[in-house]
N, C-alpha and C positions, 0 to 999 in steps of 0.2 A: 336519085343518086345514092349507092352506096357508099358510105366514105370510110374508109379504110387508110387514112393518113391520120389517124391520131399522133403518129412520134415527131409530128411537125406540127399541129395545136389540134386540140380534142372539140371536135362536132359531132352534136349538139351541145349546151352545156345544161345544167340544170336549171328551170324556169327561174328558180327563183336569181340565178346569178342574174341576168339582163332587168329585171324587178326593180334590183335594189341599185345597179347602178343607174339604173330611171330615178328611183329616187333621191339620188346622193345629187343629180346633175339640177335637180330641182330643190332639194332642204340642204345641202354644204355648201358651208362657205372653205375660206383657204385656211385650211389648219396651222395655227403657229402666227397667222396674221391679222389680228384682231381680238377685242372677249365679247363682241356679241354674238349672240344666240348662236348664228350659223357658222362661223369659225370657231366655235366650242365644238357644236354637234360634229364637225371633222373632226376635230382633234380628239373629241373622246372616240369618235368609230375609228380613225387611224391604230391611236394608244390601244384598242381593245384588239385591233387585230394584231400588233405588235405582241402583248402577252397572249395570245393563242399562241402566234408560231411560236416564241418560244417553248412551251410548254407539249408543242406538238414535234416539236424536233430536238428538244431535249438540249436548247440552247441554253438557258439558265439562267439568264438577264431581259426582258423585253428589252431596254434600250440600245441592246445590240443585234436586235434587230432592224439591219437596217433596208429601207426599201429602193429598189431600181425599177430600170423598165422590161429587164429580162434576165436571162441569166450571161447573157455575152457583157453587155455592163458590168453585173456583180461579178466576173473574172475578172474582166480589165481593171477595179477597182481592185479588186484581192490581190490580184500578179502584180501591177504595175506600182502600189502600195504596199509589198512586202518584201519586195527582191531588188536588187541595181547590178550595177558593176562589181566584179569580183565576186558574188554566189555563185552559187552551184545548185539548179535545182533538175531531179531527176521527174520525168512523166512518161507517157506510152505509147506506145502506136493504135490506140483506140478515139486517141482524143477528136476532138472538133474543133474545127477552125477558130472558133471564140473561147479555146485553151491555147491551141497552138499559135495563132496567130502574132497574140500577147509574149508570148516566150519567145517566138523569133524576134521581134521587135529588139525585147531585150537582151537576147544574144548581138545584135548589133551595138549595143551599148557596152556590150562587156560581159553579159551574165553566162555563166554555160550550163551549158544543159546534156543528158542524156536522157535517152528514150529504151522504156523495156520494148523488145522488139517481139510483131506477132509474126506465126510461124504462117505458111499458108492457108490452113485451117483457121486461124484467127489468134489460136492459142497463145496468151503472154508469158514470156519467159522471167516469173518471179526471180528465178535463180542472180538473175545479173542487179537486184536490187543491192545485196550485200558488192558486188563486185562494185558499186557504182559510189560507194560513198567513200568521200573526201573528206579531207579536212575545211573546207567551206561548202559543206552541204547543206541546204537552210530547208528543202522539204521537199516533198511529195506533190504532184499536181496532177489529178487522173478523174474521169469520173467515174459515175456509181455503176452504169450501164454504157453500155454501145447503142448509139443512135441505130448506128450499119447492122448490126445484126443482134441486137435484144439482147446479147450475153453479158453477163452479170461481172463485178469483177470482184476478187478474192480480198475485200474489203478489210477482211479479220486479218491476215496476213499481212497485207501493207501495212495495215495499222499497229501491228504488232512491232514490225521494221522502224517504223517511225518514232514508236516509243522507244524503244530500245537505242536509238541514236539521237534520241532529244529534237527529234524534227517536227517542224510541220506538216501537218495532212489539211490541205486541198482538195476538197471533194466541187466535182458540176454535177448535181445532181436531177439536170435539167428532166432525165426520162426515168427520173424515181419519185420523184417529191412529190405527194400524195397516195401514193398507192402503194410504196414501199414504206415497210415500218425503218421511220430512220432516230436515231438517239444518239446526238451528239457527241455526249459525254461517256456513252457506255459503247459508242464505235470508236474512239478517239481520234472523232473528225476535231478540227483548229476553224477550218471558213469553209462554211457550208452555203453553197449557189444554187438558188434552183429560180423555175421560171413559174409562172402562177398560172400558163398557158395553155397545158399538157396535162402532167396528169393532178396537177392540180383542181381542174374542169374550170379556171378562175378567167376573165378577160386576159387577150392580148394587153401590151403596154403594162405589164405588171411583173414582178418578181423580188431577187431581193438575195441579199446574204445576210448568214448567220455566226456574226464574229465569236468564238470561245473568249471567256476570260483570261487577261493577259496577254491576248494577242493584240499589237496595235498597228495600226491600218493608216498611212500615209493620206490624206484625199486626192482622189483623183480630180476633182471640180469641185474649182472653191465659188461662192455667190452668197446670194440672199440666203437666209434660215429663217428670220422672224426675232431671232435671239439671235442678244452681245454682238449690236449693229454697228458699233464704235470701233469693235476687233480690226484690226489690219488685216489677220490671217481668218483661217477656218476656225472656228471652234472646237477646243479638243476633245468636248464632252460627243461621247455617242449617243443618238445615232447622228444629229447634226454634223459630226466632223465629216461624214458621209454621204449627208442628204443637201446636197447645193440644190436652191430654186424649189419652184412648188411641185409637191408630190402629185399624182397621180391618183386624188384623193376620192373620183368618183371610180376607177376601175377597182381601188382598195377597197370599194365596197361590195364590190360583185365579188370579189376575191375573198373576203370574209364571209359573203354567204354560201359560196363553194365548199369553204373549210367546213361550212354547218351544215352541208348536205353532205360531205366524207364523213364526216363525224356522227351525223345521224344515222347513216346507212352501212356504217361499221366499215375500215378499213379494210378490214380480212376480206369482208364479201365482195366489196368492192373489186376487190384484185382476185380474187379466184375467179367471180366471174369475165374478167376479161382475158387472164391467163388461161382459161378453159376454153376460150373461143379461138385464142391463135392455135393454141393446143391443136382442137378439130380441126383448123385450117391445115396446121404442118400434116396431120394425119393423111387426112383426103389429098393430097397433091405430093409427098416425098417421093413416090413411087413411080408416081408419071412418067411414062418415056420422055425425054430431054430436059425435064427439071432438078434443076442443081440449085439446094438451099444450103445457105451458108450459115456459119454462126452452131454452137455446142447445143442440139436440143434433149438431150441424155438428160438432160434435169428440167424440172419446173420453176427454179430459181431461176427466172429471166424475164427481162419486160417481153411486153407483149407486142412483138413484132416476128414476121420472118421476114427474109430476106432472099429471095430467091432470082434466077437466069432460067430463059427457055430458050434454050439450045444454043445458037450463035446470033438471034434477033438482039437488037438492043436496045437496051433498057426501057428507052425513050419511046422506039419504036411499040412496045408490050403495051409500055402504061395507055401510050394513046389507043391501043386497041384494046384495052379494056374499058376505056373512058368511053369511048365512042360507040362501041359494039355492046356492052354489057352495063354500061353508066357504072362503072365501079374507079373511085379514089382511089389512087394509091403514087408512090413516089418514085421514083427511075433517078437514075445518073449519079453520081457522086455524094451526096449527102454530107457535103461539105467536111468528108472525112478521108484527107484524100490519104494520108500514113497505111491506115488500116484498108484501103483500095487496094494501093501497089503488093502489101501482102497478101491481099485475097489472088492476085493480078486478074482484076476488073477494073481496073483505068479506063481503057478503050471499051467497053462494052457496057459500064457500070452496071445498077444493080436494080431489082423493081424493087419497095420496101410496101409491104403491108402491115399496116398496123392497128390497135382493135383498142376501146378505151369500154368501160365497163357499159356503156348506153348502147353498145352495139348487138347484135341479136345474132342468133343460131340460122336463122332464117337468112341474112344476108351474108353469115359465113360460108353457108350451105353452096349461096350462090357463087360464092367467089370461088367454092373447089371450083363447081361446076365450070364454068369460064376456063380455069386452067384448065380441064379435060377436056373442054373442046377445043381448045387452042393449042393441046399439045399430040391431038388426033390428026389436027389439021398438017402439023408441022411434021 
């Protein structure tokens, strides 16, 4: 199998990730609940991956680092603990279901919202940020990339908008975090989401958000901590006021050895090599008779995905004929982004998504043109 679905979790992962969550499932105990031997050994490998990401996202406290099981969690926690009735928060027609979903919710309560709209090309209409702010405007909610089509978003720009009206920035940075250089405090992200699943190369069931200073965060699930078991309420101290029940203490170990195999094999390279392989893919198949990709590839600032239609077959129809006929992954239909659909208009047809994470090879890119030209001779 070629697997070409990295923007939905990256296969294979690095050997050592699966290693160490072998070992975490056999030496940890539950971090925060006990001081012998093996409920320490969690809590200090928890604590240590805690000050990494800080330090690797330019959060500025480990304690505010706090961990989830994905990045649709660390939304729901961020949106649903920062916004109510009567806000105003403005987001995009790029988002994903586990942005938007949270913001409808809360427009039923009260909250309102607007959306920068994309054009048919995909293109966001920065312009209406300035038209959109109110006097109960509380922030920004967008993420860093497009699932649907790997294009990047004008991060310096929002960011600029939100300074300048004293808001918060919401960043999901589910199909950046690891492979995109991110710095909290020098992008002027406020709650930074991402997932440890993608381009993290870390286990499923992991992820997590990144609170700035000053900002404070409602709990979405209040329970067990280990600590101030007397409390009525949550604890206000982070990251406990965040982490209800026991963490997820053996994935957070394969998720700390992922960060030391990004770390070791240098970020930049990591991402050029995988940005060079959709690169060769967009190259080999733009030109095809009936293939239509979507999404700005005029730059190389963009995750590494295309997105492409052959002819009027759909979506579903492609992936299985590439799965079946050429054994090659990849993702068809909605991509659980349905805003940015209706303005591609691929609703009814949806869309194939190929996606390349740096473990993937020229050799199986090669193969995936290949595939599109015989399947677009055929048609």
């Amino acid at each position: 199998m070629i697997y070409l679905d990295n923007a939905a979790t990256t296969r294979p992962k690095p050997p050592a990730v699966g290693q160490a969550v072998a070992a975490a499932m056999n030496e940890w105990g539950n971090s925060g609940r006990g001081a012998h031997e093996d409920a320490l050994a969690a809590a200090r490998g928890i604590y240590s991956l805690r000050r990494r990401l800080a330090e690797f996202f330019g959060c500025g406290a480990a304690e505010r680092v706090v961990f989830t099981q994905n990045s649709t969690q660390a939304l729901n926690i961020a949106i649903s603990g920062l916004f109510g009735p009567g806000d105003h928060v403005i987001s995009t027609d790029w988002e994903h279901n586990s942005v938007l979903r949270p913001l409808y919710r809360l427009r039923e309560a009260g909250t309102e919202l607007d959306f920068l709209s994309a054009d048919g090309a995909g293109r966001l209409d920065y312009a209406a940020l300035e038209r959109f702010v109110r006097p109960n405007t509380r922030a920004v909610v967008c993420n860093h990339a497009s699932n649907l089509t790997g294009d990047v978003i004008d991060l310096s720009r929002v960011s600029a908008f939100t300074r300048a009206h004293g808001l918060l920035l919401v960043v999901d940075a589910s199909q950046t975090a690891g492979m995109f250089p991110i710095h909290m405090k020098e992008m002027g992200i406020d709650v930074l989401c991402f997932t440890g699943h993608k381009g993290m190369l870390g286990p499923q069931g992991t992820g997590g958000l990144c609170v700035g200073t000053g900002v404070e965060i409602r709990p979405f699930a209040v329970g067990g901590t280990g600590v101030q078991s007397f409390l009525e309420h949550q604890p206000e101290e982070y990251p406990t006021r965040l982490e209800a029940g026991t963490l997820n203490g053996h994935g957070l170990a394969g998720l700390a050895a992922a960060l030391e195999y990004i770390e070791q094999e240098g970020q930049r390279a990591l991402r050029k090599r995988e940005t060079a392989l959709a690169r060769r893919f967009y190259e080999g198949v733009k030109d095809l008779p009936g293939v239509k990709v979507y999404g700005d590839h005029s730059t190389h600032h963009r995750a590494p995905i295309v997105a492409l239609n052959l002819g009027e077959i759909d979506s579903a129809e492609l992936s299985d004929e590439l799965s079946e006929r050429f054994s090659i992954a990849t993702r068809p239909g909605a991509h659980c982004a349905p805003r940015l659909h209706r303005a591609l208009g691929t609703e009814e047809q949806g869309i194939v998504r190929f996606s390349w994470s740096p473990l993937n090879t020229k050799e199986e890119t090669d193969r995936a043109i290949e595939a599109i030209r015989i399947l677009s001779e055929e048609l």
